[in-house]
C-alpha positions in Angstrom: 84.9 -81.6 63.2 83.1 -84.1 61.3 81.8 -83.2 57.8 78.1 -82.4 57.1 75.9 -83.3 54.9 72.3 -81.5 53.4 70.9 -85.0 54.0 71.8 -85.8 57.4 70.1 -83.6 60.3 72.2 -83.3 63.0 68.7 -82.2 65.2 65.5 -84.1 64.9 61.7 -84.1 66.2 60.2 -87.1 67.7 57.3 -87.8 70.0 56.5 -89.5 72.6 52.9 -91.8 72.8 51.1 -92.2 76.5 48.6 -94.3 74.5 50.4 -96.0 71.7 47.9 -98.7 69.6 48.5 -99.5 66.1 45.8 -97.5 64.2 42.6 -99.5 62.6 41.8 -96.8 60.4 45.3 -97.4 58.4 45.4 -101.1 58.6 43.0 -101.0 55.3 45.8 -99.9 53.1 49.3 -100.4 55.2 50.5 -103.9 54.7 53.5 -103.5 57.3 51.0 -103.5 59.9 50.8 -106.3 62.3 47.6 -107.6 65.0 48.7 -107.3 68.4 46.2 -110.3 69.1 48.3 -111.8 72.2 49.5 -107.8 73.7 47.2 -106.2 76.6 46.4 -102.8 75.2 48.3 -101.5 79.0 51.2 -103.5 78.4 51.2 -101.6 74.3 51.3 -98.4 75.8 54.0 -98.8 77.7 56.1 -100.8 75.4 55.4 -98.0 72.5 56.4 -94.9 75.7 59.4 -97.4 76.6 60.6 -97.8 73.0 60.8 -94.1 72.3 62.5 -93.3 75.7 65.1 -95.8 74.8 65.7 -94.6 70.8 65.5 -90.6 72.7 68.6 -92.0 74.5 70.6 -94.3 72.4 70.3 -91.0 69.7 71.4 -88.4 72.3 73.8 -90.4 73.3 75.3 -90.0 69.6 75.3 -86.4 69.6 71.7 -86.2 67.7 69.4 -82.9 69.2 66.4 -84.7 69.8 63.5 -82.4 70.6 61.0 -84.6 72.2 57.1 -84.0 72.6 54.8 -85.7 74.9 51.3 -87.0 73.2 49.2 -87.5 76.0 46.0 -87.8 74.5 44.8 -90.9 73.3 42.6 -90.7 70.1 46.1 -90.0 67.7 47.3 -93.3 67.6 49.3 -93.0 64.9 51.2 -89.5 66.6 54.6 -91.6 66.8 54.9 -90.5 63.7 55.4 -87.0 63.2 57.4 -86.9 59.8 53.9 -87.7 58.1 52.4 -84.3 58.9 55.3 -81.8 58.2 59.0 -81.6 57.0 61.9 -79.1 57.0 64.0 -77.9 54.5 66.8 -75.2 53.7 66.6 -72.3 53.8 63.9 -71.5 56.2 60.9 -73.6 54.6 58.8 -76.0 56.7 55.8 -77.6 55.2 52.3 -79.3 56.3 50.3 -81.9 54.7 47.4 -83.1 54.4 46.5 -86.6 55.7 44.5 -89.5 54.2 42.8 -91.0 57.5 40.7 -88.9 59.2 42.5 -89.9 62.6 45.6 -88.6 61.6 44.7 -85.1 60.9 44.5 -84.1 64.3 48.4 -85.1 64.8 49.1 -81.5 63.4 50.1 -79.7 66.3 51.1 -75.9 66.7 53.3 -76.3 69.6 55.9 -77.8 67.4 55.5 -75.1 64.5 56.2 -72.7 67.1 59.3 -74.5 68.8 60.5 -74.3 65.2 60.2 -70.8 64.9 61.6 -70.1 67.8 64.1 -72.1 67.9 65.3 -72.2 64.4 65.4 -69.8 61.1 61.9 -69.9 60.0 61.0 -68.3 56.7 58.1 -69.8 56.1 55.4 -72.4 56.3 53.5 -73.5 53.3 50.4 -75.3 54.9 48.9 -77.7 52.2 46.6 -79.5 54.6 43.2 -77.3 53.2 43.7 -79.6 50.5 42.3 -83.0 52.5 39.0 -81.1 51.2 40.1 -81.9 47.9 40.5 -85.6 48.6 44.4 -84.4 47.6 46.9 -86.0 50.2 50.6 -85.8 51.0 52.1 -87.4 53.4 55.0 -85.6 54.1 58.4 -87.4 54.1 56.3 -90.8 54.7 55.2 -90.6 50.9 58.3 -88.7 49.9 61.4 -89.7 50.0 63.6 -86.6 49.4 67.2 -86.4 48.4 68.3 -83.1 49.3 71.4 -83.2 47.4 70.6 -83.8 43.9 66.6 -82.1 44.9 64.7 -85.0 43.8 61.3 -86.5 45.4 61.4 -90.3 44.9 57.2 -91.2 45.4 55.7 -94.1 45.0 51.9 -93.6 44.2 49.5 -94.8 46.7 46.2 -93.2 48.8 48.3 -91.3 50.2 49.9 -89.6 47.4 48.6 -87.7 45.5 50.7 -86.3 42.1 49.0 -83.3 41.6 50.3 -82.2 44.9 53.7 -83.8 45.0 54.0 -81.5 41.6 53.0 -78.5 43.3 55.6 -79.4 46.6 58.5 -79.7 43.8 57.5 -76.5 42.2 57.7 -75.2 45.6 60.5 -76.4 47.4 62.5 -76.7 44.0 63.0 -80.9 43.6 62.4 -83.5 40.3 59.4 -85.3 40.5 60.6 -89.2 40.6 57.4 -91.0 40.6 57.1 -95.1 40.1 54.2 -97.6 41.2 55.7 -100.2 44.0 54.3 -103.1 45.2 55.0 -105.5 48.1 55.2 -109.4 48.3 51.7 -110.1 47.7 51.0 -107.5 44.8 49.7 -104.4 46.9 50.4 -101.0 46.2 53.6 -100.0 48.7 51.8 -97.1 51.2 54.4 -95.1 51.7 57.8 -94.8 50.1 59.9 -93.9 53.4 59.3 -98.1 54.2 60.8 -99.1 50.4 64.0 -96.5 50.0 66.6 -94.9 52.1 68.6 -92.0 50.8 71.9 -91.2 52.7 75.1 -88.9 51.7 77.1 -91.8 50.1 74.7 -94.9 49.8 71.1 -95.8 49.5 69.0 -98.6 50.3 66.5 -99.3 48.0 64.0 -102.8 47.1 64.4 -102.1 43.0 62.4 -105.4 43.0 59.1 -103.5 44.1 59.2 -101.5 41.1 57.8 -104.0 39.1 58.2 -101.9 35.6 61.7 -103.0 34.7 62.4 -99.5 32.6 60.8 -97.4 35.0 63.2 -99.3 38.1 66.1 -98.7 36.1 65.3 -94.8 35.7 65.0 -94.7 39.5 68.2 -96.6 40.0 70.4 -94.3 37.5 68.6 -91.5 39.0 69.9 -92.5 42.7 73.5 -93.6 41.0 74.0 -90.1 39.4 75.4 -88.1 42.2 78.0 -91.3 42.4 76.0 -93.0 45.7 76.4 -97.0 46.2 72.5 -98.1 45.7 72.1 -101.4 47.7 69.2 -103.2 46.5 66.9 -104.7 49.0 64.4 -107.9 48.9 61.1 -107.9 49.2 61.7 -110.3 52.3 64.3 -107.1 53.6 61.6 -104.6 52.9 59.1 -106.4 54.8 61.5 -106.5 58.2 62.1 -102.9 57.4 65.2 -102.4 56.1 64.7 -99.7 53.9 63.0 -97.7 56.4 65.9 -95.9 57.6 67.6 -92.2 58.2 70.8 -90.7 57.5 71.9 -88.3 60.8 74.6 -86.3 61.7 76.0 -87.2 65.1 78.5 -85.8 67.0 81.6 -88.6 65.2 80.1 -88.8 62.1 77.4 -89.6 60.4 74.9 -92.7 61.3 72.1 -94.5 59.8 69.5 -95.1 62.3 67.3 -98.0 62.1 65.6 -100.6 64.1 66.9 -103.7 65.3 65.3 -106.1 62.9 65.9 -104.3 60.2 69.6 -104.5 60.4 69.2 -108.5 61.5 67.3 -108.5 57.9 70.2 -107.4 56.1 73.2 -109.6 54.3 77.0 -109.2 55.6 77.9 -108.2 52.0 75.4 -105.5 52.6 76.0 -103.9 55.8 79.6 -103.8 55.0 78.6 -101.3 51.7 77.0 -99.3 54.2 79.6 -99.3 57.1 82.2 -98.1 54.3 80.8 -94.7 55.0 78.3 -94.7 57.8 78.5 -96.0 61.5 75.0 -98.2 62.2 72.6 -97.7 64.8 70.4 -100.1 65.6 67.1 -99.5 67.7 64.9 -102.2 69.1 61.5 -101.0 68.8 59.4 -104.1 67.5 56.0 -102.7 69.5 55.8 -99.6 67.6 56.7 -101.4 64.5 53.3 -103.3 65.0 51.7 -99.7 63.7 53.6 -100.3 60.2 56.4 -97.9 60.2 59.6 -98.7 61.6 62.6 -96.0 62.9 62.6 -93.1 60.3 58.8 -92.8 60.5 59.3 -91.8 63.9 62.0 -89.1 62.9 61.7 -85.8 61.5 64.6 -84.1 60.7 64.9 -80.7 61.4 66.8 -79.2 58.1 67.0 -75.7 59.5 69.4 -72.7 60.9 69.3 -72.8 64.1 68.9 -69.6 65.8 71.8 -67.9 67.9 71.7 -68.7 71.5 69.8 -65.4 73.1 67.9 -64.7 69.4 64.6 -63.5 69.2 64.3 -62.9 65.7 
């Protein structure tokens, strides 16, 4: 029986777009995302529903519980990515957020709430999404980063991040408040941390060169070093091809660290052997849905819950 890990779900959530596009209402502030000038929109939906089937497999296939949902509707174009909207954690607490484009609040969706509860140990949910009233956003594990080990939230302020809230989540769900400004290749605030840092069991991937403030970079790295992890710093040129956008699981061997095709092709020989020391790679080829920005653990939400006993009803 392999080990396990607080940061490496062995079930997830993803789901499945019959009307993938990359979302114009983002593109304003997301600098990972891409034109798909020379793509028929028909031939993008099928790609993005294609992609997903294949990642669905090649993740089952590793002994990963992947509970998929269908998104047949086709004003949320951004649905792909679910791990925005809500997380998991411990002990029986689930969270929601609140969104910063309009177009994105309507990814929230009760049927998956309820599959939680019924299939997992629920305690409860903690619904901050009231607060997009408030002009106070959150995107869930897009804008967090969370090590679930050491409890801290890594966040790098954007939009989409607000700190007022990312206090009241740690005073919550009981994490350290790790916040730091990030920027990409051409000087623009990073949008969401999930695409800068990965936080695994034994390593983590991280571009310390987006944290421009060189004492504030080295709090974050000591901070990541503490619980004895091997940080791997990333370029900006590795950040861009989406290396750090990545996720620890627990498969049915071992652990693996799930990320996309390019994003492993992005990374140096010296690097991916620091990672392999501990961690079997799996890479997934899913360069239409990484037109929208995100890359493979935007389209994951782990499920960090107790599953119920088979036949449980409460």
């Amino acid at each position: 029986m392999p080990q396990t890990s607080l940061q490496a779900p062995s079930a997830v959530i993803m789901i499945r777009p019959h009307h993938f596009q990359p979302n114009a209402e983002t593109a304003q502030d997301n600098g990972f995302q891409t034109a798909p000038s020379d793509v028929a929109s028909k031939d993008l939906v099928k790609r993005g529903y294609d992609e997903v089937t294949s990642m669905v497999e090649a993740l089952r296939q590793e002994g990963i519980e992947v509970n998929l949902f269908e998104d047949p509707r086709d004003d949320r174009p951004d649905a792909v990515f679910p791990n925005n909207w809500f997380s998991t954690h411990p002990g029986g607490h689930v969270a929601v957020y609140p969104m910063y484009s309009q177009n994105r609040r309507i990814e929230r969706r009760q049927d998956v709430l309820e599959m939680l509860k019924t299939r997992f140990r629920v305690q409860d949910i903690i619904d901050y999404s009231g607060l997009e009233q408030d002009e106070l956003f959150l995107e869930g594990t897009g804008a967090m980063v969370l090590d679930h080990v050491e409890r801290v939230a890594y966040a790098a302020r954007s939009k989409r991040t607000s700190e007022v809230l990312l206090e009241r989540f740690c005073t919550h769900f009981n994490y350290e408040p790790m916040v730091f400004d990030a920027y990409d290749g051409d000087g623009l605030p990073i949008y969401h941390t999930n695409v800068l840092m990965c936080i695994g069991t034994e390593v983590a991937l991280i571009g310390l060169d987006t944290i421009l403030d060189p004492a504030r970079r080295d709090v974050v790295h000591e901070r990541l070093a503490r619980g004895g992890r091997d940080v791997i710093a990333l370029t900006q040129k590795q950040i861009a091809e989406f290396a750090g956008n990545a996720i620890e699981l627990q498969g049915k061997d071992g652990r693996i660290l799930a990320m996309s095709s390019r994003a492993l092709a992005a990374l140096e020989p010296e690097q991916r052997w620091r990672i392999e020391a501990s961690l079997k790679i799996l890479p997934l080829d899913i360069p239409t849905l990484e037109m929208a920005g995100g890359s493979v653990r935007c389209t994951i939400a782990g499920i960090h819950l107790s599953p119920r006993p088979e036949g449980a009803t409460a």
